[in-house]
BAKOLMAR-917462 format. One record per residue: residue in one letter; x, y, z of N, C-alpha, C, O in turn. Coordinates in pm, 1 decimal, m for minus. Layout:
N
{A, {X, Y, Z}, {X, Y, Z}, {X, Y, Z}, {X, Y, Z}} ...
end
This chain:
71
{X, {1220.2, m1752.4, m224.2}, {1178.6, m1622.7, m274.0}, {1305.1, m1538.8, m298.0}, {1363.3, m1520.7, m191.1}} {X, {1376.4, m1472.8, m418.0}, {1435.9, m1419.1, m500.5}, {1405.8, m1279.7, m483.4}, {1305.7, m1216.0, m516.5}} {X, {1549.0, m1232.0, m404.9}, {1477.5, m1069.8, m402.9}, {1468.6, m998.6, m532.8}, {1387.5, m914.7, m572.2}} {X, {1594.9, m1064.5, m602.3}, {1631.5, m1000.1, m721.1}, {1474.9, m1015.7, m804.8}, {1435.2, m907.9, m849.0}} {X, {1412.4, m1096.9, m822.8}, {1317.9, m1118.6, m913.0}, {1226.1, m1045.6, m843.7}, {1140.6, m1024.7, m929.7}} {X, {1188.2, m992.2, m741.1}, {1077.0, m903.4, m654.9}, {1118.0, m741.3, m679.6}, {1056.5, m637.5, m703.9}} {X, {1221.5, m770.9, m664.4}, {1281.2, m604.4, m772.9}, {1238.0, m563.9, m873.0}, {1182.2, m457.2, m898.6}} {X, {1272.3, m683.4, m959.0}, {1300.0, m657.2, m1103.7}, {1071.3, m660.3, m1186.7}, {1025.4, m605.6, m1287.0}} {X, {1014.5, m732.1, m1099.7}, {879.6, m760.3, m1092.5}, {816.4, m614.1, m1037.4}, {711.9, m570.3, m1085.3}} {X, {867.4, m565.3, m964.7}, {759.8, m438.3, m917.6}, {850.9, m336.2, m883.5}, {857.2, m289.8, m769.7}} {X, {977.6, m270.2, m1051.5}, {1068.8, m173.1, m960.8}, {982.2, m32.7, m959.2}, {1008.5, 67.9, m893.4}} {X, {841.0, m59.2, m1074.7}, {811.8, 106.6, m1047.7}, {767.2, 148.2, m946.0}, {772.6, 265.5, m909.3}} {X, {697.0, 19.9, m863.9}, {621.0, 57.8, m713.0}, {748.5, 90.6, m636.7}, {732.3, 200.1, m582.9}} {X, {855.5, 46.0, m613.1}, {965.0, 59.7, m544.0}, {1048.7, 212.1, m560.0}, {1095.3, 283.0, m470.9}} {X, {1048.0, 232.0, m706.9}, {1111.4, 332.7, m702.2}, {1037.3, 459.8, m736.2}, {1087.8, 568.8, m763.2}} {X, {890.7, 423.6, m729.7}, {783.6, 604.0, m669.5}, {774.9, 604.4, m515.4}, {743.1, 711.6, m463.9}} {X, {793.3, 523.5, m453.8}, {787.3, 534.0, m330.1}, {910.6, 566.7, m290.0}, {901.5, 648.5, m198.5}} {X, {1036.3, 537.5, m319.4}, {1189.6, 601.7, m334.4}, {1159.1, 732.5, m337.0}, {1152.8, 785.7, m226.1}} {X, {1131.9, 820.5, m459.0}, {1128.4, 929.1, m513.2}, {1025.8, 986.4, m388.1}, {1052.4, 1103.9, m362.6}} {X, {928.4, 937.5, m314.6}, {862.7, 1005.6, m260.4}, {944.4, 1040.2, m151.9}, {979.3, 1156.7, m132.9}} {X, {992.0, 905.4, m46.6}, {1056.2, 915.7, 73.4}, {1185.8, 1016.1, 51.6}, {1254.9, 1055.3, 145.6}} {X, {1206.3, 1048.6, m75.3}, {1359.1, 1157.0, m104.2}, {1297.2, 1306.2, m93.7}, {1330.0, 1395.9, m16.1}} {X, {1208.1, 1306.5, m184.3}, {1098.4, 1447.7, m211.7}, {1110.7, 1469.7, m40.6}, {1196.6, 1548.9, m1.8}} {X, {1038.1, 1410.4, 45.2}, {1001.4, 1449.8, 154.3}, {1083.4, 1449.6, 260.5}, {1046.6, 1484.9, 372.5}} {X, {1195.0, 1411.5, 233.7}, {1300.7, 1392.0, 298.1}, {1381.7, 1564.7, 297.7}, {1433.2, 1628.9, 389.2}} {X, {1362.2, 1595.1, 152.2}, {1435.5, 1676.3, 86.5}, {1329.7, 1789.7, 141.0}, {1391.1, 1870.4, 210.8}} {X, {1193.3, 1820.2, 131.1}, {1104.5, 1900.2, 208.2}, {1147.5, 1952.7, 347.0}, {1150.7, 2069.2, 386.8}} {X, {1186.5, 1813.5, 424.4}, {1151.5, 1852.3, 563.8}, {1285.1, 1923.1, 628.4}, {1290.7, 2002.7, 722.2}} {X, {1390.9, 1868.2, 547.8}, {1536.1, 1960.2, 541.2}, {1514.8, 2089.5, 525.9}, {1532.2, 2161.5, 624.2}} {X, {1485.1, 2130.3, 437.5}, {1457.0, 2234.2, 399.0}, {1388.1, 2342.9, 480.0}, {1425.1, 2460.0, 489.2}} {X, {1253.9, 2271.5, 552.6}, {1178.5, 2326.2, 621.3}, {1244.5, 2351.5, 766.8}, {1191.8, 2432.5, 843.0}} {X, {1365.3, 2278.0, 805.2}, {1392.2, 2286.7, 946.6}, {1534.3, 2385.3, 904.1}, {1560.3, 2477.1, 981.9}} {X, {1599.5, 2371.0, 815.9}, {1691.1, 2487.3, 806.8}, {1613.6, 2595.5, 834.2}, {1622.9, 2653.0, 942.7}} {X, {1507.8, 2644.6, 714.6}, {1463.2, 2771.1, 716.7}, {1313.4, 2791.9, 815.6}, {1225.7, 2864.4, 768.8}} {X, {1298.0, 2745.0, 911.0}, {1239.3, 2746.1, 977.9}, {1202.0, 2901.3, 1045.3}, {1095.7, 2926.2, 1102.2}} {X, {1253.2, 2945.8, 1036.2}, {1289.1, 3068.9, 1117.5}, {1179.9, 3198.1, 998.7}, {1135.3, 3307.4, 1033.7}} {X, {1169.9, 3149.3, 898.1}, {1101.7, 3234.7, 817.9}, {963.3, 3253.6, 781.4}, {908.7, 3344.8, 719.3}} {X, {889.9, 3080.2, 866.1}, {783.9, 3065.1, 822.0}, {716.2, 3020.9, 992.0}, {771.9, 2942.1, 1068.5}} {X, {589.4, 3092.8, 1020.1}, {534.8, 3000.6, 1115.3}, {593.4, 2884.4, 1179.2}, {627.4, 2780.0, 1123.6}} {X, {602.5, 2918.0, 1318.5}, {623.5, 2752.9, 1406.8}, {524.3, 2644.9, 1352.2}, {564.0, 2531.3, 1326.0}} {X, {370.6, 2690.3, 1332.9}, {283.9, 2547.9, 1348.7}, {249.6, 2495.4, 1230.8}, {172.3, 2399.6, 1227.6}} {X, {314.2, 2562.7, 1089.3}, {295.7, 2560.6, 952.6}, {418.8, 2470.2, 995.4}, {378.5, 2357.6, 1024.9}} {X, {549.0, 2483.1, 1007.5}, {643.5, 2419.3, 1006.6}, {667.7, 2263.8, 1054.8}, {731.3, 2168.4, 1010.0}} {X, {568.0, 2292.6, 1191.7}, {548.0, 2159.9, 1256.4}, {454.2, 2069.4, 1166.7}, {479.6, 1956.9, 1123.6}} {X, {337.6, 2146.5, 1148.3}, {214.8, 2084.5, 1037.4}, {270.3, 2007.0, 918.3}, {213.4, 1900.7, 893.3}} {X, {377.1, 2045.2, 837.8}, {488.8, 2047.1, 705.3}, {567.6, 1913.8, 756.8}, {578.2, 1821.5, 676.1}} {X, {615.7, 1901.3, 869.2}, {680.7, 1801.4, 883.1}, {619.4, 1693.1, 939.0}, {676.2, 1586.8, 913.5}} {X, {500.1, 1684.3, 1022.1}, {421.1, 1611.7, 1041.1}, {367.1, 1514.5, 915.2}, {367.0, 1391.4, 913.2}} {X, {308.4, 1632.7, 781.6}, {241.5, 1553.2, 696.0}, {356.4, 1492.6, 616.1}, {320.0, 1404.1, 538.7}} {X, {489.0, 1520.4, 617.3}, {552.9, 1458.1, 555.5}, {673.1, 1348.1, 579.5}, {745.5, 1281.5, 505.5}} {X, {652.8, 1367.5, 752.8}, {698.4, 1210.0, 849.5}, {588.0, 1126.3, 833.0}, {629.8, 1014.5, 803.0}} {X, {470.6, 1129.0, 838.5}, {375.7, 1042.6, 778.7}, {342.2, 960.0, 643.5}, {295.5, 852.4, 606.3}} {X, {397.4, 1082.5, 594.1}, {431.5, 1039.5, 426.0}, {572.2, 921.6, 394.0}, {572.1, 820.3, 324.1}} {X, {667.3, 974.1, 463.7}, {775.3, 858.8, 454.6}, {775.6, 720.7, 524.7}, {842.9, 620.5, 500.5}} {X, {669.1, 747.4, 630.6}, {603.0, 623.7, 718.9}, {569.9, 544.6, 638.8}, {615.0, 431.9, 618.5}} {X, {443.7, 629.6, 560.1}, {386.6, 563.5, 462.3}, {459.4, 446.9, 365.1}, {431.1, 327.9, 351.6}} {X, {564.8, 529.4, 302.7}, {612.9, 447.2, 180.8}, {705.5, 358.1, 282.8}, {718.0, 245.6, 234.4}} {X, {764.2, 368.9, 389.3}, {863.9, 255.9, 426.6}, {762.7, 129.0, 418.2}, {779.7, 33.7, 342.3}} {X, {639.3, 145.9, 521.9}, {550.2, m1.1, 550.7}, {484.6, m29.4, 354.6}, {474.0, m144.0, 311.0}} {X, {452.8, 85.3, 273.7}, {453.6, 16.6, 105.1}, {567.3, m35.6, 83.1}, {558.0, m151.4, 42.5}} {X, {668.7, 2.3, 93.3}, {820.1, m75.0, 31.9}, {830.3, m249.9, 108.7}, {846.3, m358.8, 53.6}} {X, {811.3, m210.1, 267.6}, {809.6, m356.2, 300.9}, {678.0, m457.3, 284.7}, {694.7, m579.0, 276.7}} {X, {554.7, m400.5, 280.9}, {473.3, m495.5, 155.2}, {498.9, m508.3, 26.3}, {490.6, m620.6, m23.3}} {X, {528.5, m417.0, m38.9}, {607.6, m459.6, m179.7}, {705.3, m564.3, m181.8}, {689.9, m673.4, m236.8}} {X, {811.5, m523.8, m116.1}, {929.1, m654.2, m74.8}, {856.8, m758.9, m53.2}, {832.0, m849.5, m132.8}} {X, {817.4, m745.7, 71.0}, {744.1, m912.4, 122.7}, {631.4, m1004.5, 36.3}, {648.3, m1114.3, m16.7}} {X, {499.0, m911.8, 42.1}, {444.3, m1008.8, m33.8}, {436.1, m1010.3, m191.3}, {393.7, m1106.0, m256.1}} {X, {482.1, m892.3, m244.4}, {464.7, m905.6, m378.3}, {565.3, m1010.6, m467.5}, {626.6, m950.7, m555.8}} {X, {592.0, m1152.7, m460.0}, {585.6, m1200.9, m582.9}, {478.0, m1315.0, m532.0}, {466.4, m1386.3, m432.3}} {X, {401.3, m1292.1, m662.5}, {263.5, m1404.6, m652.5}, {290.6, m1508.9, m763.1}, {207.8, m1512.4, m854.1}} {X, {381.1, m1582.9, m767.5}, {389.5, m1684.9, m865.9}, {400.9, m1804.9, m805.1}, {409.7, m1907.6, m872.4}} 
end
C-alpha cells in the first residue's frame, strides 16, 4: 500500500479536514488569548466544540490514510 497513491486518490478528503483542524486551531488561539473579553463558560464551551472538532478530523485523516485505497 502506496501512501503516495492514497494521497493523490483522496487529497480533497485530506485537505478539508486540514483546513478544518487549522480553522479550529486558529479559533481556539484566538479564543484563549482574548479570553478575558468574553464569558469563562462561552470560552470553555468554544474550545470544547472545537477540541472535538480537531479530534474529529485527526481519527477522519487516519481512516482516510488507512483504509481508503480500495483497489
Amino acid at each position: 500500500m502506496d501512501l503516495w497513491i492514497i494521497i493523490k486518490q483522496s487529497y480533497v478528503f485530506i485537505s478539508i479536514f486540514i483546513i478544518i483542524m487549522l480553522l479550529s486551531l486558529l479559533i481556539i488561539g484566538s479564543i484563549w488569548k482574548k479570553r478575558v473579553n468574553i464569558p469563562k463558560s462561552l470560552a470553555a464551551l468554544t474550545i470544547i466544540i472545537f477540541g472535538l472538532l480537531i479530534i474529529f478530523s485527526l481519527f477522519s485523516l487516519i481512516f482516510i490514510i488507512s483504509f481508503g485505497y480500495n483497489s
